[in-house]
RODO-2510 file (C-alpha; in nm, 4 decimals, decimal comma):
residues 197
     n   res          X          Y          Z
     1     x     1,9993     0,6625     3,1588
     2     x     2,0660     0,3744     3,3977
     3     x     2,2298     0,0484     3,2923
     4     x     2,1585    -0,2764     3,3961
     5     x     2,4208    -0,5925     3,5202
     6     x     2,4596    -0,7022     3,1205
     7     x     2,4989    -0,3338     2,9736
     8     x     2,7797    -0,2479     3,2150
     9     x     2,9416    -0,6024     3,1782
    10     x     2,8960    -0,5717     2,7979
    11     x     3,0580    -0,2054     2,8065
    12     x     3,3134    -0,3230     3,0485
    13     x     3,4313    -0,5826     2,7736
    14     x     3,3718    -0,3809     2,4566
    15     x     3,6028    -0,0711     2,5549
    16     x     3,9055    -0,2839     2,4552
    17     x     3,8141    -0,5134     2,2150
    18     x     3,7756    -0,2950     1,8932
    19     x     3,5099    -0,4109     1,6457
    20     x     3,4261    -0,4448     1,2975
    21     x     3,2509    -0,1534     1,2165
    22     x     3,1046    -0,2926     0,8699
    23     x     2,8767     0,0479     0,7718
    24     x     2,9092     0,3735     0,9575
    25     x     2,7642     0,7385     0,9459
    26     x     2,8938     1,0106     1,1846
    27     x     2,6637     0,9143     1,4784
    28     x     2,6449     0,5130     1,4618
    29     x     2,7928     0,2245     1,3269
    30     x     2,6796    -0,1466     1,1806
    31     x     2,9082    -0,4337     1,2693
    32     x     2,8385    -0,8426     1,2828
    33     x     2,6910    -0,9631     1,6024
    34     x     2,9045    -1,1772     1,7578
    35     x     2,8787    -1,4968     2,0118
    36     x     2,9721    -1,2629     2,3390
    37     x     2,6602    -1,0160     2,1793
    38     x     2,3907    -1,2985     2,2872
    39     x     2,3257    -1,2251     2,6167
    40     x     2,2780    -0,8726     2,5706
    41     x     2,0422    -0,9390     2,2568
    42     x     1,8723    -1,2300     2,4655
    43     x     1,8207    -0,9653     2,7745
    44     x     1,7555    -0,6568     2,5537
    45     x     1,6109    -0,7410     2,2646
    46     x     1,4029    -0,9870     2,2553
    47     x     1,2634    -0,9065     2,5703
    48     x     1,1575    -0,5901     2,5500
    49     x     0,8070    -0,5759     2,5693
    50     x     0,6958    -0,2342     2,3430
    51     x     0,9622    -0,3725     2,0917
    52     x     0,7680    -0,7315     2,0678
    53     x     0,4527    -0,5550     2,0341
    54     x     0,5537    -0,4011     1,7730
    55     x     0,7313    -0,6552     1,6223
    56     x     0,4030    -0,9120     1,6785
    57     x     0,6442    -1,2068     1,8471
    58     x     0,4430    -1,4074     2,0405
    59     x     0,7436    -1,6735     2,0698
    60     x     0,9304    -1,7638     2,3997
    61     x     1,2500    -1,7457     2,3696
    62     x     1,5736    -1,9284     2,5624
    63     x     1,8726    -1,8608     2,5400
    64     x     1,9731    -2,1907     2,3983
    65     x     1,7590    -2,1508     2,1331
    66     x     1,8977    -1,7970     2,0559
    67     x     2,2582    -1,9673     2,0411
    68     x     2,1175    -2,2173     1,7718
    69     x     1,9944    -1,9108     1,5777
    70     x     2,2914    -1,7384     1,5972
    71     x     2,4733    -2,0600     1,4703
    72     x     2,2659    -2,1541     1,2064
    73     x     2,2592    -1,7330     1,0621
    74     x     2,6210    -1,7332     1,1140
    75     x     2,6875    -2,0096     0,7965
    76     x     2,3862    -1,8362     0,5653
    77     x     2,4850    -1,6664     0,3391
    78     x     2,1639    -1,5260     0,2240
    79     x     2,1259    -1,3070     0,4850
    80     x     2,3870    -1,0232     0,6998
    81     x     2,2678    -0,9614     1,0282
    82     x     2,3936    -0,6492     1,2310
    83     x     2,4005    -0,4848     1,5419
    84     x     2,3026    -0,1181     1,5583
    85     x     2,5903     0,0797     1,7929
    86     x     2,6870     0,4022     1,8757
    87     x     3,0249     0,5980     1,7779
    88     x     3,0387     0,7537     2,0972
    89     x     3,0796     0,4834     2,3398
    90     x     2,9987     0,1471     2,1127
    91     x     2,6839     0,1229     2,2923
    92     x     2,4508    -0,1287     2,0984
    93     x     2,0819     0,0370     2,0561
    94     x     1,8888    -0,2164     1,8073
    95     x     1,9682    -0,4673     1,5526
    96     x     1,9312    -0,4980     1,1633
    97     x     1,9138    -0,7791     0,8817
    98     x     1,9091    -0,8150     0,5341
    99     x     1,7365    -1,1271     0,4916
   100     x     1,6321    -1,3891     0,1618
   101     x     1,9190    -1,2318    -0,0351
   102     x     1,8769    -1,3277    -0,4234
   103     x     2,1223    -1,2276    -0,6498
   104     x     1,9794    -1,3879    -0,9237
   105     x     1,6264    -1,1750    -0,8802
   106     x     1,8133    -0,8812    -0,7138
   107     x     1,5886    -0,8414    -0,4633
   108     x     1,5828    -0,8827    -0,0354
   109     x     1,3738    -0,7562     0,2547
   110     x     1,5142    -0,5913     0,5662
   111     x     1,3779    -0,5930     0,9489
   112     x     1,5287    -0,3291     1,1941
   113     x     1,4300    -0,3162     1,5794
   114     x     1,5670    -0,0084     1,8403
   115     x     1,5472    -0,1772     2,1425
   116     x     1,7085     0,0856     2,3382
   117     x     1,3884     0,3056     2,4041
   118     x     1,5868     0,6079     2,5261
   119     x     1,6646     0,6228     2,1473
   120     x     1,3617     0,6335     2,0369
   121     x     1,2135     0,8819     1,7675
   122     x     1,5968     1,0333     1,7311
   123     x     1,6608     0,9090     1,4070
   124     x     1,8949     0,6557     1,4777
   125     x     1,6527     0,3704     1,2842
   126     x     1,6390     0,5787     0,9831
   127     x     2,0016     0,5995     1,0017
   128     x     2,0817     0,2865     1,0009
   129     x     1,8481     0,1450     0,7761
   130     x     1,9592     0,4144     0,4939
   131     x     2,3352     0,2473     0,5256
   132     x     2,2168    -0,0864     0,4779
   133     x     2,0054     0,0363     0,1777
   134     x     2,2881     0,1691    -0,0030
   135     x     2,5147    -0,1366     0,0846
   136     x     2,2094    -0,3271    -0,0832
   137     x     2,1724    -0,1637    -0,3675
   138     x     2,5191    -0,0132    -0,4283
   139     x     2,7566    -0,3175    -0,3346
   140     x     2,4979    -0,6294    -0,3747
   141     x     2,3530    -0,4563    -0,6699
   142     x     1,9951    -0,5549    -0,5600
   143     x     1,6702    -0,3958    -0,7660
   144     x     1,4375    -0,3921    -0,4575
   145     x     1,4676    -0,4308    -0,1218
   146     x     1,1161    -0,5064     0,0748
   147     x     0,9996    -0,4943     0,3924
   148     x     0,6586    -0,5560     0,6458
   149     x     0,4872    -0,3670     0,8853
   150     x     0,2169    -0,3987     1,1133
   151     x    -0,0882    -0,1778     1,0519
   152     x    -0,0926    -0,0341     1,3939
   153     x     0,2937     0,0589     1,3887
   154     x     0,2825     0,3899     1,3073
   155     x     0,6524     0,5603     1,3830
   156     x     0,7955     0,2623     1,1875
   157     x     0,5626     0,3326     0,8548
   158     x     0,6720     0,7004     0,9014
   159     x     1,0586     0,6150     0,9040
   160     x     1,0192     0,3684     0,6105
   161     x     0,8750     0,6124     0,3785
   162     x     1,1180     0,8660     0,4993
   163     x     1,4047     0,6506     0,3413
   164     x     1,1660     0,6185     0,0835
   165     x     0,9729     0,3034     0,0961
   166     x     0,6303     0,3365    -0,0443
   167     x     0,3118     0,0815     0,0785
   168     x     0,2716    -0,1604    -0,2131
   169     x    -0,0559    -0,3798    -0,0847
   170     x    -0,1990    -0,4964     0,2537
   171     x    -0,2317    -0,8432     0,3596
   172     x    -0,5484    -0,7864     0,5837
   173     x    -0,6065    -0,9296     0,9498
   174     x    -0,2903    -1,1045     0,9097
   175     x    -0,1784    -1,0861     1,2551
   176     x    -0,3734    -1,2029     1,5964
   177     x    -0,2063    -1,0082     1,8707
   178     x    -0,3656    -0,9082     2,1867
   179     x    -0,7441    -1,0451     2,1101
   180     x    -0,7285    -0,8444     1,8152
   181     x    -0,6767    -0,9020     1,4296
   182     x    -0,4066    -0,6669     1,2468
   183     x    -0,3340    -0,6032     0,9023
   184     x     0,0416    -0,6527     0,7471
   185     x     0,1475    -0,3429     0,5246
   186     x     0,3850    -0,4487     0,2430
   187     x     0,6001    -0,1675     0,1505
   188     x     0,9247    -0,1685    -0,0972
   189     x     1,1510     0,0549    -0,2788
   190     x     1,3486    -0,0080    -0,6044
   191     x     1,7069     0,1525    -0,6823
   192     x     1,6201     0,4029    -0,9284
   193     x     1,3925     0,5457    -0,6446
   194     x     1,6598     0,5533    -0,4128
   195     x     1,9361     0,7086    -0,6952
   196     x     1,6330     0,9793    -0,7414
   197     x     1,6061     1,0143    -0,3614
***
């Protein structure tokens, strides 16, 4: 797998600097992205052009305006947002969020994005996802946690259900992407579903 001038650099400073690791399983960990994680996620992932296809951005991004996102998500506290990375070499693959956290309703959605193709269809998504699940509903006590999809992403409505998320309605031709319309599959899965799974 080659790496590219920000990969190496980022490697290069990340093999002494030990960090958080906030959620871990035995092949990957979930820690708070940082300010020196910005250029990586500005040349990785929000670049990548299968991963904004799927995703359905259509917004140009700078990298000024990803350093006023990452200030302004830094001080909410409705929200934890997470970088996905491996154990083996702290290698950052994708990213994850829980996002409109309320306590009071005990409910929140999630978004997760590999944007490291080579790891792809390995599980790695599913992973991660599953130990921000249980951190949702275990430690924020949460009822549901929600999340969309595009109609036409197909790997990411198999790896939801696989955690156990289960399609809940469809907001039709809710996207425009590519001179076509595209429908938005709402999909969600409660606690006791999740004890049960």
């Amino acid at each position: 797998m080659k790496e590219n001038k920000v990969e190496k650099r980022y490697m290069m400073e990340s093999t002494g600097q030990n960090h958080i690791k906030f959620l871990e399983s035995e092949r990957i960990y979930l820690r708070p992205i940082e300010n020196e994680d910005l250029d990586l996620f500005y040349a990785k992932a929000l670049w990548d052009q299968e991963g904004r296809r799927l995703t359905g951005s259509q917004v140009v991004f700078t990298r000024r305006g990803v350093q006023n996102w990452f200030d302004r998500i830094t001080t909410d506290s409705s929200r934890i947002d997470l970088l996905i990375c491996l154990q083996e070499n702290n290698q950052p693959i994708g990213d994850i969020a829980m996002l409109d956290i309320d306590h009071h309703n005990q409910h929140a959605v999630v978004r997760i994005a590999i944007f490291e193709n080579d790891y792809l269809g390995s599980g790695f998504g599913t992973e991660a996802l599953s130990l921000l699940i249980a951190h949702g509903f275990n430690v924020l006590n949460l009822n549901r946690i929600g999340l969309e999809v595009y109609s036409y992403n197909e790997r990411a409505k198999r790896a939801y259900e696989k955690v156990g998320f289960k399609q809940e309605g469809t907001i039709r031709q809710n996207l425009y992407y590519n001179g076509e319309f595209h429908d938005t599959i709402i999909m969600g899965i409660l606690k006791s579903e999740w004890k049960r799974k």
